[in-house]
C-alpha positions as CSV (number, residue, x, y, z in Angstrom):
1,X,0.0,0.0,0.0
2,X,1.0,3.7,-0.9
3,X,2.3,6.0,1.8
4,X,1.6,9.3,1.8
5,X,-1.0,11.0,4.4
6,X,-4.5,11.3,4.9
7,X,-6.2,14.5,4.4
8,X,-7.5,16.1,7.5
9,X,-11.0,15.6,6.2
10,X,-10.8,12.1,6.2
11,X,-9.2,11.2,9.4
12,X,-12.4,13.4,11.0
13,X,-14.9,11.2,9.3
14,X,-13.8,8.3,11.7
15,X,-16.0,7.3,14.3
16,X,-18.8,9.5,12.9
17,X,-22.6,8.1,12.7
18,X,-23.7,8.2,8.6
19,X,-26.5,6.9,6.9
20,X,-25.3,5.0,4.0
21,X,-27.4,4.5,1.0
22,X,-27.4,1.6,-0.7
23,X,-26.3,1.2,-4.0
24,X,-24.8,-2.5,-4.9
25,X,-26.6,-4.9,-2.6
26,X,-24.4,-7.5,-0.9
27,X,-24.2,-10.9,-3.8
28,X,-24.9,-8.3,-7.0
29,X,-22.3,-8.2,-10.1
30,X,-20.3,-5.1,-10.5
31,X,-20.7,-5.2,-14.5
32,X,-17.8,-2.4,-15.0
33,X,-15.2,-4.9,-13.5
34,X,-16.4,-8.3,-13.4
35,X,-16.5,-9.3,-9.6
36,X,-18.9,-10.1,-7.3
37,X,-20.2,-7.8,-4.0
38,X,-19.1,-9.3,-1.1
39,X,-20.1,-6.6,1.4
40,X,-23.1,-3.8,0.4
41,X,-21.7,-0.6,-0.9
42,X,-23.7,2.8,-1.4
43,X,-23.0,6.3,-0.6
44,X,-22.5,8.0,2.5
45,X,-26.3,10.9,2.7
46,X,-24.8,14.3,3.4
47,X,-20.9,13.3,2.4
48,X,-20.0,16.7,1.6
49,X,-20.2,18.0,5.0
50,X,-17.5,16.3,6.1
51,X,-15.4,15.2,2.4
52,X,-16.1,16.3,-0.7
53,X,-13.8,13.7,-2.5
54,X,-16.3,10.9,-1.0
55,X,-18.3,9.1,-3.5
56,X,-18.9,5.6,-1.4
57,X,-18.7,3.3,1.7
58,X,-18.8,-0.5,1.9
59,X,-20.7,-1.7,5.0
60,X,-18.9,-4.3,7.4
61,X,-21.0,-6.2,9.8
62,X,-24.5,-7.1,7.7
63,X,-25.0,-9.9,5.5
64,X,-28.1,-9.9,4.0
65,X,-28.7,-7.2,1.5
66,X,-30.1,-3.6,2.8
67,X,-31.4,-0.2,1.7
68,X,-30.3,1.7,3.4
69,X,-28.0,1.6,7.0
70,X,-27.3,3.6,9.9
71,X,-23.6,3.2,11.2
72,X,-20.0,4.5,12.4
73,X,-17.7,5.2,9.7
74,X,-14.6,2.5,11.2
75,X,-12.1,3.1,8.5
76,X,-11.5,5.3,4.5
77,X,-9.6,4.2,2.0
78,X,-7.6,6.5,0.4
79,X,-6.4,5.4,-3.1
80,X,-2.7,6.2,-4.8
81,X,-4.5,6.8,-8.0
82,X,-5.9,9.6,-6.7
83,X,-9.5,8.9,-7.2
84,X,-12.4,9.6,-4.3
85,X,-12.2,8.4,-0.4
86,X,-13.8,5.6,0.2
87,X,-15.5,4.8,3.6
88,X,-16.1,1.5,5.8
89,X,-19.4,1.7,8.0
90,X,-19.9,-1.0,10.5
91,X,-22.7,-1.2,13.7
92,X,-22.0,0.3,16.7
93,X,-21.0,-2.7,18.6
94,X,-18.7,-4.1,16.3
95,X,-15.3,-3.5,15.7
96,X,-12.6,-4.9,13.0
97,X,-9.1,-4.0,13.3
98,X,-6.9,-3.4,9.9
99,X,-5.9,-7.0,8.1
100,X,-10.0,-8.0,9.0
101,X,-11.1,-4.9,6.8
102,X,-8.0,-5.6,4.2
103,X,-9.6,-9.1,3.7
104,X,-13.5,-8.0,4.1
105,X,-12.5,-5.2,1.0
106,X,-10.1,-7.2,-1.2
107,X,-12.8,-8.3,-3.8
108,X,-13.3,-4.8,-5.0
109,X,-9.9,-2.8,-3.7
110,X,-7.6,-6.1,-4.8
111,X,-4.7,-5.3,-6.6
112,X,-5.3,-1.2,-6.3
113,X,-2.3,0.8,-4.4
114,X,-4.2,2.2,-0.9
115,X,-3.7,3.6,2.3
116,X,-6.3,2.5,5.2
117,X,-7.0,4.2,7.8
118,X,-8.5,2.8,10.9
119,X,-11.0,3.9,14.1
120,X,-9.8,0.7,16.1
121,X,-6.0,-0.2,15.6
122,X,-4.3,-2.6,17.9
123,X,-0.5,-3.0,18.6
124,X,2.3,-4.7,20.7
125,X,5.3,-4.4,21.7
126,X,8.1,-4.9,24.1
127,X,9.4,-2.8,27.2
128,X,13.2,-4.5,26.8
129,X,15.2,-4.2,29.5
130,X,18.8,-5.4,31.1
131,X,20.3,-4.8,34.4
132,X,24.0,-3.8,34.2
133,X,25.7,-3.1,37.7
134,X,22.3,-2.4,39.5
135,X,20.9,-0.3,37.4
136,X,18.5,-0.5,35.2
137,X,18.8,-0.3,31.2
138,X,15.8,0.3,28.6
139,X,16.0,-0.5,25.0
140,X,14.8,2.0,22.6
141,X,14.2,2.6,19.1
142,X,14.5,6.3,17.6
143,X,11.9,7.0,14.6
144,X,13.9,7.9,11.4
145,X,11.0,10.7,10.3
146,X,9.7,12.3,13.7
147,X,12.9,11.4,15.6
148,X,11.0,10.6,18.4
149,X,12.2,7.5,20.8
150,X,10.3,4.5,21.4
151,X,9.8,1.1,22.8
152,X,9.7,-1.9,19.3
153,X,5.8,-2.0,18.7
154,X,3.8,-2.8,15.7
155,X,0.4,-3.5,14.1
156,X,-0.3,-7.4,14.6
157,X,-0.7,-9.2,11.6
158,X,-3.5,-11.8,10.7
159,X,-3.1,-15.2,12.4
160,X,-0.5,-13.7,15.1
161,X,-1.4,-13.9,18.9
162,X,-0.4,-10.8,21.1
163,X,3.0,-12.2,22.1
164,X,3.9,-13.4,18.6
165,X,3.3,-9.6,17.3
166,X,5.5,-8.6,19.9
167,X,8.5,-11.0,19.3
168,X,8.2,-10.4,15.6
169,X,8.1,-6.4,16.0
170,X,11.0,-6.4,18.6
171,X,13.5,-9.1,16.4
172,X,12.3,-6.9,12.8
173,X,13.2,-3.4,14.6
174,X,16.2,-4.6,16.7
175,X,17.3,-7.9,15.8
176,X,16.8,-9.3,19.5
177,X,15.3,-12.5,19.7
178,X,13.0,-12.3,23.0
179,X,11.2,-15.5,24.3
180,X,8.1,-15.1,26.5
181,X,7.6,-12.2,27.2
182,X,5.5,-11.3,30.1
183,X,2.2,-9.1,29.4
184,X,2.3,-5.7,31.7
185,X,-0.7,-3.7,30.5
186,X,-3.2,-2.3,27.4
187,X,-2.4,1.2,26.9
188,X,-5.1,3.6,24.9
189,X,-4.1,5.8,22.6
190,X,-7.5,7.7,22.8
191,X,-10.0,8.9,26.0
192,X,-12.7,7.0,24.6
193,X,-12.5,2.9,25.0
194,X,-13.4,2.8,21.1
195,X,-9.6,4.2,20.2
196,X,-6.2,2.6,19.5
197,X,-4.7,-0.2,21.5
198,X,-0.9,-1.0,22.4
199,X,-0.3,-4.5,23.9
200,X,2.7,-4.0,26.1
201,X,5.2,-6.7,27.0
202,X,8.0,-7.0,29.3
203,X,11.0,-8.7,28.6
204,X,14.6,-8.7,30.7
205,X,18.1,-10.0,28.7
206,X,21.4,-9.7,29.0
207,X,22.1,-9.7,25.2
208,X,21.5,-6.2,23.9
209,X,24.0,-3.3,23.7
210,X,24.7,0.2,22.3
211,X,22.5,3.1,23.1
212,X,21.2,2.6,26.5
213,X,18.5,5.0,28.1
């Protein structure tokens, strides 16, 4: 998928209510390209108060064809090719995480060059740590673009369990191997529950070196 940001418009849309009308009903044939609908997909009623690029939304959740539903806007899709945002809507007590929409929208947006966006996001990572003369030692990471420092974290990838994300994340930003870690918390990103989630794990060694904070 592309990188390059999301306009400001876009990232406000998340975790708004919309009424989505319905357009191609869930098992119809998109003619134009050939495939199949496996989710509904209309257009979001009243889109230019919040985007005026949107044109659509494809509705996660609901599998029996509808009119028309009312939702909250859970993740857009912004394309390289520059063409309109498009929107995923899901009910109010559901909630899909990144690789669940990826798969849910990869009938339609296979093979196209995207960014996604997402209202609930989870992460883990690793608190690393190594005691040298007493005193404890933290492992971190410094971001090449904001230059900020971190602990290794990263989205976690279809199939992985909590722990494997984390050991995965830690060995692809560090090169330490860590075995069982131990789970110390769930920190949110946001004030509200519905927001972004970092699985942290905490792991002591005796193997890393260089810049120690």
């Amino acid at each position: 998928m592309g990188r390059y940001d999301l306009s400001k418009g876009v990232v406000k849309m998340l975790g708004k209510y919309v009424r989505v009308r319905v357009t191609n009903p869930i098992r119809s044939v998109n003619r134009q390209f050939g495939f199949v609908y496996q989710l509904n997909f209309g257009a979001i009623e009243g889109k230019k108060r919040y985007d005026s690029m949107s044109h659509g939304a494809y509705i996660m959740g609901i599998n029996h064809p509808v009119r028309t539903f009312d939702g909250r806007v859970i993740a857009a899709i912004k394309r390289a090719d520059g063409s309109p945002t498009v929107y995923v809507v899901a009910p109010k007590s559901m909630r899909f995480i990144s690789y669940q929409i990826e798969d849910a929208i990869a009938f339609a947006e296979n093979g196209r060059d995207y960014k996604l966006e997402c209202l609930y996001e989870r992460s883990c990572g690793a608190v690393v740590y190594r005691n040298i003369n007493d005193e404890i030692r933290y492992l971190l990471i410094k971001n090449r673009r904001s230059t900020h420092w971190g602990f290794p974290k990263g989205h976690i990838e279809k199939g992985e369990t909590f722990e494997q994300t984390a050991i995965r994340e830690v060995l692809e930003e560090t090169g330490l191997v860590i075995k069982e870690p131990k789970l110390c918390g769930i920190k949110e990103f946001h004030k509200s529950s519905d927001g972004k989630r970092y699985i942290v794990f905490l792991y002591k060694t005796n193997k890393f070196n260089g810049q120690l904070h």
